[in-house]
C-alpha positions in Angstrom: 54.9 83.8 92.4 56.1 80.7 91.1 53.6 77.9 90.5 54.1 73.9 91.6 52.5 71.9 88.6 50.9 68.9 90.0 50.6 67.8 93.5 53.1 68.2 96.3 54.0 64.8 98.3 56.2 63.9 101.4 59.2 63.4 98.8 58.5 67.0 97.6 59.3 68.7 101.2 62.3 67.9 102.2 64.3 69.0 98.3 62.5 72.1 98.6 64.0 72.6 102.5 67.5 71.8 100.9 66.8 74.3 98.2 65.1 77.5 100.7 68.2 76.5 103.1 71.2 76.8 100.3 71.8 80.9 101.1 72.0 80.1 104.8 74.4 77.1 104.4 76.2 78.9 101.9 77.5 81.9 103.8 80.5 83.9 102.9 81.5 80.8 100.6 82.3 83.0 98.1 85.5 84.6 99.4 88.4 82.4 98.4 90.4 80.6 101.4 91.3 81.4 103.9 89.2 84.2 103.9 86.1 82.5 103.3 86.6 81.2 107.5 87.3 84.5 109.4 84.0 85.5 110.3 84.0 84.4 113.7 88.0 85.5 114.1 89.0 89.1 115.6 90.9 91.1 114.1 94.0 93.3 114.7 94.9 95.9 112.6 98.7 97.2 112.8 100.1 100.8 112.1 104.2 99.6 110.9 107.3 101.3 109.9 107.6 100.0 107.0 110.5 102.1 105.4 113.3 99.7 107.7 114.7 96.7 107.0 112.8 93.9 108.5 116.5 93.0 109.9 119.1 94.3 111.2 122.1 93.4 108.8 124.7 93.6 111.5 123.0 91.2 113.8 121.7 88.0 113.3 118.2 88.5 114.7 119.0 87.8 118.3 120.3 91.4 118.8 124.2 89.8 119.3 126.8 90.8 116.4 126.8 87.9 113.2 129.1 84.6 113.9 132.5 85.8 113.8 134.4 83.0 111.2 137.0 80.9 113.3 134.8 80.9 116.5 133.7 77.6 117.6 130.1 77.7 119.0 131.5 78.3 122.8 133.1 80.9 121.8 131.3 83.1 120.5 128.8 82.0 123.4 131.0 83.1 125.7 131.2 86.6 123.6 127.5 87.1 124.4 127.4 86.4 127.7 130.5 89.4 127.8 128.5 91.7 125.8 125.3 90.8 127.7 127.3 91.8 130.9 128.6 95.4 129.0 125.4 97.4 130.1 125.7 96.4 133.7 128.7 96.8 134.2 128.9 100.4 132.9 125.8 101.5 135.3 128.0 99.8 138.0 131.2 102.0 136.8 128.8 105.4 135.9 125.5 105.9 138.3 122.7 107.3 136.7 124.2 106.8 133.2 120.6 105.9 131.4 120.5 102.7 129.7 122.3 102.5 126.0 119.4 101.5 123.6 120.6 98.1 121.2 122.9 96.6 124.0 122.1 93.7 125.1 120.7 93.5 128.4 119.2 97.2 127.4 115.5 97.8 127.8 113.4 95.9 125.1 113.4 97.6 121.6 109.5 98.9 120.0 107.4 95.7 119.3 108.1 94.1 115.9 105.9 91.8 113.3 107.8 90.2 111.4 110.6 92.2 111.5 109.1 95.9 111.1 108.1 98.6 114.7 104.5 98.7 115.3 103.9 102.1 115.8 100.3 101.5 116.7 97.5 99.2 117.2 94.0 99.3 116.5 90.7 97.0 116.0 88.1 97.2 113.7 84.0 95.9 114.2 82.2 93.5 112.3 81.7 95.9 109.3 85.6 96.8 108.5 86.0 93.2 109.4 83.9 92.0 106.6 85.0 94.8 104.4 88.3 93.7 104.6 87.7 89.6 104.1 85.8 90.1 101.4 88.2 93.1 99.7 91.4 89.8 100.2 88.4 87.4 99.7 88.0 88.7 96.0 90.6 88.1 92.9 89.3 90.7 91.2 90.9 93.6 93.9 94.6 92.7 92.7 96.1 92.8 89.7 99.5 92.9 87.9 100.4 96.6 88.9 102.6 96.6 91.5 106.3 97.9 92.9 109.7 96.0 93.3 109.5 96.9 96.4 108.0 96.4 99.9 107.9 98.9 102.9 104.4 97.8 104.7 102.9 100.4 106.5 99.9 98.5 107.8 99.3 95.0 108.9 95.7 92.8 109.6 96.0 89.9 111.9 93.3 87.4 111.8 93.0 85.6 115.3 90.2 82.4 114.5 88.0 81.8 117.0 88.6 77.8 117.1 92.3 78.1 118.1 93.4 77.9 114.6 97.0 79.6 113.1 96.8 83.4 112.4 96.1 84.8 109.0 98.5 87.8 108.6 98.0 90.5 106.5 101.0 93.5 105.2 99.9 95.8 103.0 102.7 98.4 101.4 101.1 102.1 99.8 104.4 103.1 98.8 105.1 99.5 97.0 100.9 99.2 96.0 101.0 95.5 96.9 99.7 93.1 99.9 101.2 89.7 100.9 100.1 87.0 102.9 102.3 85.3 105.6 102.0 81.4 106.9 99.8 80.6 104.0 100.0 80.4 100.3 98.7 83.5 98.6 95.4 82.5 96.3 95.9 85.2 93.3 98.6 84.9 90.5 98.8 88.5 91.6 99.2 90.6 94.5 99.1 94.7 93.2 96.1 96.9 94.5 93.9 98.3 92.4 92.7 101.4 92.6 89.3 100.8 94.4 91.2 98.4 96.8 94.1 100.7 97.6 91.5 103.5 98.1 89.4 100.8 101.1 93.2 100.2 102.4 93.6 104.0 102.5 90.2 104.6 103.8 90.7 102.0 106.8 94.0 103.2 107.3 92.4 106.8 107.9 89.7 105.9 110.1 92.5 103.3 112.6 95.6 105.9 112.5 94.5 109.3 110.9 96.3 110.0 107.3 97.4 107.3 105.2 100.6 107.0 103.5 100.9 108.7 100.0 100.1 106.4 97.2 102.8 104.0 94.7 104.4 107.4 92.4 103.3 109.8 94.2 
């Protein structure tokens, strides 16, 4: 037990209260930003297809064909609106013809995040939550060995209790890497080593059933 030389006074009292109270104020301080402020946020965890490209290269995100060069902005307006009208105008012509998937005015295409089908959804509690901050929180679970590539097959979304932005998550077996998206990643690096791809894996398991095999297998 550790001895106080001397007498204790009224100054004594309040440094030690600072001192016993340093773990408490302290907290998860140790996991590097952001993740060091998610304890309170939920968390989303996303099953993604990652072997797609995030965009379709014959349409300009907005599921219309790429400006045509030559068209003035009316134009090719006015080119929507026809194509929009395409699907209608066939169930009009053929009754009962089911709809055409990709046309406009078709039923809505699978759910995207940014860019890739979210083939399923799951949440985690409090313990994968933490096991996950402090796996991202930590410098030391990435390193240098990684693919030049990226096909994400799962996704974290941090929703922050205090109304704050997301902090998304996409981690690619196949490419043994993880980014970060509307913040600046902390690490020089971004591979997965072998104990953090195995966690990845492991949560993956336990949210969707088997993981995607690992980089070179």
């Amino acid at each position: 037990m550790l001895r106080l030389k001397g007498k204790m006074n009224a100054r004594s009292i309040p440094v030690l209260a600072v001192f016993a109270a340093l773990p408490l104020a302290t907290g998860c301080a140790s996991r590097t930003a952001p993740f060091n402020n998610l304890d309170d946020a939920s968390m989303t965890i996303l099953k993604l297809e990652g072997n797609q490209a995030a965009a379709n290269p014959l349409t300009g995100g907005g599921g219309f064909p790429i400006p045509i060069p030559g068209l003035t902005p009316e134009q090719q307006q006015q080119m929507q609106q026809s194509l929009g009208q395409i699907p209608q105008q066939l169930q009009q012509m053929i009754p009962g013809l089911p709809q055409i998937p990709g046309l406009p005015g078709s039923q809505p295409a699978a759910p995207k995040f940014n860019g890739y089908t979210i083939l399923g959804t799951s949440y985690g509690d409090d313990d994968m939550k933490d096991e996950v901050l402090d796996l991202f929180g930590d410098e030391d679970s990435f390193n240098q060995n990684r693919g030049q590539c990226f096909t994400p097959g799962m996704a974290f979304v941090f929703t922050p209790a205090d109304g704050s932005p997301n902090v998304e998550l996409m981690v690619s077996f196949g490419c043994n890497q993880a980014v970060g998206n509307g913040f600046q990643w902390p690490y020089p690096n971004n591979g997965l080593t072998t104990d953090s791809g195995n966690t990845l894996r492991n949560i993956y398991q336990k949210a969707f059933g088997q993981p995607p095999p690992p980089s070179g297998a």
